[in-house]
C-alpha positions as CSV (number, residue, x, y, z in Angstrom):
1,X,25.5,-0.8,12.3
2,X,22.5,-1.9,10.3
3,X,21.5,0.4,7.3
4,X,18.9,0.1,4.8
5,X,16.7,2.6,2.5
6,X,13.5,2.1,0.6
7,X,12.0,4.7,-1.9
8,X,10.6,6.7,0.8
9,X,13.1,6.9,3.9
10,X,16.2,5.4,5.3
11,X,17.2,4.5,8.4
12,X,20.3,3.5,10.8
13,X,20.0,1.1,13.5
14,X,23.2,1.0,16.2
15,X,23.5,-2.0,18.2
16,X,26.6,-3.2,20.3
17,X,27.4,-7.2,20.7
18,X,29.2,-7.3,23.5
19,X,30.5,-11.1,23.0
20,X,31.4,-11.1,19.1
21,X,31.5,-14.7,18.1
22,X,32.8,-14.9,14.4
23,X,31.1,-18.4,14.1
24,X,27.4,-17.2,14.8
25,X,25.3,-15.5,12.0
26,X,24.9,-11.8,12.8
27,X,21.5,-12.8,13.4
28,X,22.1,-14.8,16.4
29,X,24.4,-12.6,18.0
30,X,23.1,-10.9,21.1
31,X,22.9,-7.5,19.8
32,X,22.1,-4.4,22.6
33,X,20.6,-1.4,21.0
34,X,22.3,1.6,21.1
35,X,20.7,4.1,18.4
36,X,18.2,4.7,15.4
37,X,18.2,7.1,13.1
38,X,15.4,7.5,10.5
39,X,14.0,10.1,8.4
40,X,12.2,10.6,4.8
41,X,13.9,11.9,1.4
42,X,12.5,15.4,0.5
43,X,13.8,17.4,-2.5
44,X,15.6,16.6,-4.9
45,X,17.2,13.1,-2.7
46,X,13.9,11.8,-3.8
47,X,15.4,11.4,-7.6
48,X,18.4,9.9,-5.7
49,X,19.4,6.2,-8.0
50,X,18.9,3.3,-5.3
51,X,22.5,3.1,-4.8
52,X,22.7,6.4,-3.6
53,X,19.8,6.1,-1.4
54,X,21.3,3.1,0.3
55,X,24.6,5.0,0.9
56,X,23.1,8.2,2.3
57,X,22.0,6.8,5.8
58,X,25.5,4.9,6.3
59,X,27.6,8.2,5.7
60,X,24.7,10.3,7.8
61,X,25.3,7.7,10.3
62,X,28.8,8.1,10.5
63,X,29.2,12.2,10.5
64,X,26.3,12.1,12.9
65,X,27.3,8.7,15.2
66,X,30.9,9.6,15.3
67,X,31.8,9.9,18.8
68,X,30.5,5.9,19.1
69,X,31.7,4.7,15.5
70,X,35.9,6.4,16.0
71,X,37.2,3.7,17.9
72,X,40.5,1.2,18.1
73,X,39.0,-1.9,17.0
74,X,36.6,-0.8,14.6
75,X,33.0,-1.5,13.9
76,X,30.9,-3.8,11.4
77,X,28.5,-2.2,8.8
78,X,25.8,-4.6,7.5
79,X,24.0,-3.4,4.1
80,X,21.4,-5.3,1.9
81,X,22.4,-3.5,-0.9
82,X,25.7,-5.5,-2.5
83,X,27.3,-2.7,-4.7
84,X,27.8,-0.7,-1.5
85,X,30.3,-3.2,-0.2
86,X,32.5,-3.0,-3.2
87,X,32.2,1.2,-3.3
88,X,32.5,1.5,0.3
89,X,35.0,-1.0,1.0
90,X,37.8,0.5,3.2
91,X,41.1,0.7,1.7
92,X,43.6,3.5,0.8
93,X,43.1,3.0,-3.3
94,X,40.0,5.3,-4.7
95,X,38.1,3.4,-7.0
96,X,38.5,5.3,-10.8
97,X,34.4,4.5,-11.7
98,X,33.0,6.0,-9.1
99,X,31.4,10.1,-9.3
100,X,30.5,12.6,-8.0
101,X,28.4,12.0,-4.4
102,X,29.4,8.2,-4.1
103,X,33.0,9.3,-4.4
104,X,32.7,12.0,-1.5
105,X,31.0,10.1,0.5
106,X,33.4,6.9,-0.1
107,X,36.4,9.6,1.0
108,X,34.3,10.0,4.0
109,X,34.4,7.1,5.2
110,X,38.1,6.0,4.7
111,X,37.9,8.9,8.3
112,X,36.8,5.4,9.4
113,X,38.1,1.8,10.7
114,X,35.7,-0.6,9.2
115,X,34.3,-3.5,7.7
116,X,31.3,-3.7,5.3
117,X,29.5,-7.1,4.7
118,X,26.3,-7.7,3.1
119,X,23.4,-9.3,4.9
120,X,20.2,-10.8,3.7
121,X,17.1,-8.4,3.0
122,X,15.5,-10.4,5.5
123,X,18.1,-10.6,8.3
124,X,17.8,-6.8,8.3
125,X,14.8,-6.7,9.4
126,X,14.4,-3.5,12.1
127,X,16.6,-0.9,9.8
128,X,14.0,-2.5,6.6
129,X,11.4,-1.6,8.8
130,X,12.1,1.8,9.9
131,X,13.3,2.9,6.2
132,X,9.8,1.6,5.5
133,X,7.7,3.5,8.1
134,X,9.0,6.8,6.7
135,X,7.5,9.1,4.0
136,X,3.9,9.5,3.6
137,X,2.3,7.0,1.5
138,X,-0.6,8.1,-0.5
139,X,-3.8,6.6,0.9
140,X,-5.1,4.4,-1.2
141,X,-9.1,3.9,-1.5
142,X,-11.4,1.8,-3.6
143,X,-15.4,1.9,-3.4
144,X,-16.8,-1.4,-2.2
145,X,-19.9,-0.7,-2.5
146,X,-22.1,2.2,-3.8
147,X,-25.7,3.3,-2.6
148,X,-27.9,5.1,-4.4
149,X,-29.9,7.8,-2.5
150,X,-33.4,9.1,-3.3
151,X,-32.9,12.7,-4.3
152,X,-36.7,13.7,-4.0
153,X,-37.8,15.8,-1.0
154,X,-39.4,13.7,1.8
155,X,-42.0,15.5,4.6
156,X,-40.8,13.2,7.1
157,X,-37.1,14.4,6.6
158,X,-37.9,17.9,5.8
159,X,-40.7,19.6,8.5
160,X,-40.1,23.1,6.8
161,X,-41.3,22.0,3.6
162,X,-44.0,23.9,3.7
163,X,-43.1,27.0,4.9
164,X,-43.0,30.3,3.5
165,X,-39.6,32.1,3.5
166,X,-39.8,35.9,3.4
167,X,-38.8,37.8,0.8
168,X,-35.8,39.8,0.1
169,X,-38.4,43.5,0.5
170,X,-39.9,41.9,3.4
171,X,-36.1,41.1,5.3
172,X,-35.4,45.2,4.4
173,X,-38.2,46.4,5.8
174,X,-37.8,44.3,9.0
175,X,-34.6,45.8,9.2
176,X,-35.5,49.5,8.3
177,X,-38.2,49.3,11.3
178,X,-35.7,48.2,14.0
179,X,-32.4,51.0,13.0
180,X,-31.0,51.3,16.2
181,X,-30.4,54.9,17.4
182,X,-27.3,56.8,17.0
């Protein structure tokens, strides 16, 4: 299981190596893909601190991805973000520093059998993608060039130049000469 967040959005990617060599590089392994999740931060998980953001999809993953992630031997969690391996490390002690969310979601996740490791930024490329795509970014615009247009009236643009509107007493008494009948 892949995670990764970005300011915007998280995401979760699920894949399943079917042949696990522990001498190959994650990278090289021959990964199938079994799931992604992906979404935005709304509310108040948009003033989430980075730590937390980076935690959110791996416990999301977990109470949603149960049914593939409860199994005998286990499953391998790969996170760019380095603090998460010590908080989220499994092991029966609790750690004292840790508050609030973190610590919930930490007890969470001892429901699992596990191991954390960190990988590369750039070896996580899909779930760094996906937490990317998420969120709507403001458009951003510059002006590259500016014309300046001719504000006077020209006849060849304007054929009613010339002609006479009616007047607001001259509308009315159009009107008053065509009352329908009642």
């Amino acid at each position: 299981m892949y995670s990764d967040a970005s300011d915007e959005g998280w995401s979760i990617i699920l894949t399943q190596v079917k042949d696990w060599n522990n001498r190959t590089p994650v990278r090289d392994q021959h990964h199938d893909l079994l799931h992604c999740m992906s979404g935005t931060f709304h509310g108040a998980s948009r003033n989430w601190s980075v730590i937390e953001k980076e935690g959110y999809p791996i416990v999301r993953a977990c109470s949603e991805l149960d049914y593939v992630l409860i199994r005998d031997k286990g499953f391998k969690m790969f996170t760019d973000h380095r603090n998460l391996i010590y908080i989220f490390a499994p092991g029966s002690e609790i750690k004292k520093h840790i508050r609030g969310k973190l610590l919930r979601w930490s007890l969470k996740l001892n429901e699992y059998n596990y191991e954390i490791e960190h990988i590369a930024g750039e070896d996580n490329d899909w779930a760094d993608m996906f937490s990317r795509w998420a969120g709507e970014k403001p458009a951003e615009t510059h002006t590259s060039s500016m014309k300046r247009w001719n504000t006077t009236m020209s006849h060849q643009l304007r054929p009613l130049v010339d002609m006479e509107w009616p007047s607001i007493a001259d509308i009315q008494a159009a009107q008053r000469g065509k009352v329908a009948p009642i």
